[in-house]
C-alpha positions in Angstrom: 26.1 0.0 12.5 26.2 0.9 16.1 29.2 0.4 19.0 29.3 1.3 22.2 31.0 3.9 24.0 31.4 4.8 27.7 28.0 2.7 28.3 26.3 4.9 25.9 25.2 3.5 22.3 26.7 5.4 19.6 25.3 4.9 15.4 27.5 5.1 13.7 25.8 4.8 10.2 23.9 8.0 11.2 27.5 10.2 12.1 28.9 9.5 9.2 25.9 10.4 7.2 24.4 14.3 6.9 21.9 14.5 9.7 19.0 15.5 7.3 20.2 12.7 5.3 20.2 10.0 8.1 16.8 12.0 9.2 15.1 10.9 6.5 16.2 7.1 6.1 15.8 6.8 9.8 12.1 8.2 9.2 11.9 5.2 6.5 12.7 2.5 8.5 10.5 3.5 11.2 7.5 3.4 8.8 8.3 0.8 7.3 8.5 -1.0 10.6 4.7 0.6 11.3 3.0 -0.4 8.0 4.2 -4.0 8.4 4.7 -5.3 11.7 5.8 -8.7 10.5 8.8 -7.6 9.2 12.2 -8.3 10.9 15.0 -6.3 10.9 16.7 -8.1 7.9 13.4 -8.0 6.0 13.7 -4.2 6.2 17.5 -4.3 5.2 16.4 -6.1 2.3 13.9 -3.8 1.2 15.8 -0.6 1.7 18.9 -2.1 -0.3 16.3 -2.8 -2.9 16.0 1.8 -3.1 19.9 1.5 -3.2 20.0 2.4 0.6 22.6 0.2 3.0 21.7 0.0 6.8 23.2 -2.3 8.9 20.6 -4.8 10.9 22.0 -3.1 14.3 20.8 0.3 12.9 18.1 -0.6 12.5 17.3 -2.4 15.8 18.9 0.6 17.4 16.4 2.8 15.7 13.3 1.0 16.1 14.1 0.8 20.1 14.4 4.6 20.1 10.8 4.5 18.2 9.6 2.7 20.8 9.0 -0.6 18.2 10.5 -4.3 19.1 11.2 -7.1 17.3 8.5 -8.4 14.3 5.5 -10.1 15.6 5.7 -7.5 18.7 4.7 -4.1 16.9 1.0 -3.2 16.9 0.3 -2.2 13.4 -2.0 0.7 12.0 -5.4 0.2 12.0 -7.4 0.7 9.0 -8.3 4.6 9.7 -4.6 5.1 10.1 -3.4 3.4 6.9 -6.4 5.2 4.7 -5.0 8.5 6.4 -1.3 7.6 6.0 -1.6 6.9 2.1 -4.8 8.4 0.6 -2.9 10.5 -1.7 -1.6 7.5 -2.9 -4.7 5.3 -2.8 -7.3 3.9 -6.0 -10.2 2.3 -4.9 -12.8 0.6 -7.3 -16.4 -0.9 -7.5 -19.4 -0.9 -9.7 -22.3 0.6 -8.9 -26.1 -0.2 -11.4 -28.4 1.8 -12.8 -31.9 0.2 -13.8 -33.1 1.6 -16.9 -36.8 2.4 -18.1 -36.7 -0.5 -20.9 -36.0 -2.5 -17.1 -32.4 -3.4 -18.0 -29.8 -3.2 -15.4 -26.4 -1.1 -16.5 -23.0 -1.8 -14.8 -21.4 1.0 -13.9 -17.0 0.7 -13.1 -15.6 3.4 -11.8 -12.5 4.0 -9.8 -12.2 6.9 -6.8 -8.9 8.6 -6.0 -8.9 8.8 -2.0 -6.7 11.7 -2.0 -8.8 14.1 -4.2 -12.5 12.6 -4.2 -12.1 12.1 -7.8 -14.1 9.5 -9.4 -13.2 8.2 -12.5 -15.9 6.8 -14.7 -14.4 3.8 -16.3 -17.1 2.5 -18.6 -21.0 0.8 -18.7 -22.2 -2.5 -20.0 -25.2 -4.6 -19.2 -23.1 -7.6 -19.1 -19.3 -6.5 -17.6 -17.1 -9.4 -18.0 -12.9 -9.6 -17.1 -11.8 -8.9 -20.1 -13.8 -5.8 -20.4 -12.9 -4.6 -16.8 -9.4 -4.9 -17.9 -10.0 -2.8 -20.6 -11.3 -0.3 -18.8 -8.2 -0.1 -16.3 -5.8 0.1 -19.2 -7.5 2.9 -20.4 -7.7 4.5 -16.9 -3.6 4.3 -16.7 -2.9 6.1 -19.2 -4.9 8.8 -17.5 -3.5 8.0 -14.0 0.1 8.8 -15.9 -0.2 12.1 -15.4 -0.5 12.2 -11.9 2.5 14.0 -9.7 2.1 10.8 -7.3 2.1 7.5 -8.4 -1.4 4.7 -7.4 0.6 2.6 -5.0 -2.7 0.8 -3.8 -5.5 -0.5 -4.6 -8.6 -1.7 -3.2 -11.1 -3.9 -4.2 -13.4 -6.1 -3.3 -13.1 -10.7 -4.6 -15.4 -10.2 -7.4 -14.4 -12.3 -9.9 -14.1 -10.1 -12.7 -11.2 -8.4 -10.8 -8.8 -10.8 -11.9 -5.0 -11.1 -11.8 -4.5 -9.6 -15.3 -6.1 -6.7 -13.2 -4.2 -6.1 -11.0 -1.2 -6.6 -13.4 -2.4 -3.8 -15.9 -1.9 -1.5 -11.9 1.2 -3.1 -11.1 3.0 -2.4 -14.6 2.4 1.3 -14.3 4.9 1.8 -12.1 9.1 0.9 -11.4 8.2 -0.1 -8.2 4.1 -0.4 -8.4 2.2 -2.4 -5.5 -1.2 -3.8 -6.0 -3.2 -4.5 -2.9 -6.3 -6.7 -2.7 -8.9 -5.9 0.2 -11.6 -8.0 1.3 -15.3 -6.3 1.4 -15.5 -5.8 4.7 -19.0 -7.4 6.6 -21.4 -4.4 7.1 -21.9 -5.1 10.9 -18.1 -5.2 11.8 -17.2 -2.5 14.2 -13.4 -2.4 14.1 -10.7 -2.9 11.4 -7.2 -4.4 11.9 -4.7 -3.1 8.9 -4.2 -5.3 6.1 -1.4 -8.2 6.3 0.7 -8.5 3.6 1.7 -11.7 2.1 5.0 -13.0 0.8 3.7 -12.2 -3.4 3.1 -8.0 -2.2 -0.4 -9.5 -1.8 -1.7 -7.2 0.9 -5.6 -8.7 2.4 -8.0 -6.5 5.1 -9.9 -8.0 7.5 -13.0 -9.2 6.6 
């Protein structure tokens, strides 16, 4: 909520709040309004009511101009360098990777790398990897992600079809408020990288 006073624009949501308090939720809304530059100011009223916070829509218009950001549509958003930096500690990537044996068989290898940390997890081998058994695998791999002091907020991933929907549920279950989000490979001659878009399911796709 904001009025005006003597020409000058007073909030006053944020006076009537601490200011490490109103800090901090100001802070929020400003990312927010980085990390998804189609979202309007109600959109972001709607999410931060969903984490029990209430901000008025003038708030946060009155923030976002202080920030420098305008309306949705009219915000650049992060590139892909930026968003990597901005939540590797937060961030599960996963591929396979073969190794061709001396009987001249090829093993699948799934493993799964934790940004943050470099840590690879590896998941399981089979000659012939299939859904079911990749969703296995990432069941088993939760229960070990558990004990992490952050939560896996993303994922990324390439459209093989053995990362399935049922995959990306067993990642979205481990958490109150878990999101899963699906990257296109991107082409090995592409230069520059636009953050991902997300879609109205959570469904969050890269450039390709």
């Amino acid at each position: 909520m904001a009025s005006s006073v003597g020409g000058e624009t007073v909030d006053l949501w944020a006076s009537s709040r601490s200011p490490a308090y109103a800090a901090e939720i100001r802070g929020l809304v400003v990312r927010l309004a980085r990390e998804n530059p189609r979202w309007g100011y109600q959109r972001i009223v709607g999410e931060l009511k969903g984490l029990g916070v209430t901000v008025s829509a003038t708030t946060v218009r009155t923030w976002l101009r202080a920030a420098g950001l305008g309306p949705a549509g009219t915000r650049k958003g992060m590139t892909w360098r930026e968003f990597i930096r901005t939540h590797r500690h937060s961030l599960l990537a996963v591929d396979f990777f073969t190794v061709d044996t001396m009987w001249l068989e090829r093993l699948y290898v799934l493993f799964f790398l934790e940004l943050g940390s470099r840590r690879v997890h590896l998941a399981g081998c089979t000659a012939h990897p299939t859904a079911p058994w990749v969703i296995q695998q990432a069941r088993q791999l939760t229960w070990t992600l558990a004990e992490r002091s952050e939560p896996v907020r993303f994922l990324i991933r390439d459209r093989d079809q053995k990362f399935t929907r049922a995959f990306d549920d067993v990642f979205a279950a481990t958490g109150s408020r878990s999101f899963v989000h699906r990257f296109a490979r991107r082409k090995p001659r592409a230069r520059t990288h636009t953050a991902p878009r997300t879609l109205r399911d959570g469904t969050v796709l890269g450039s390709t």
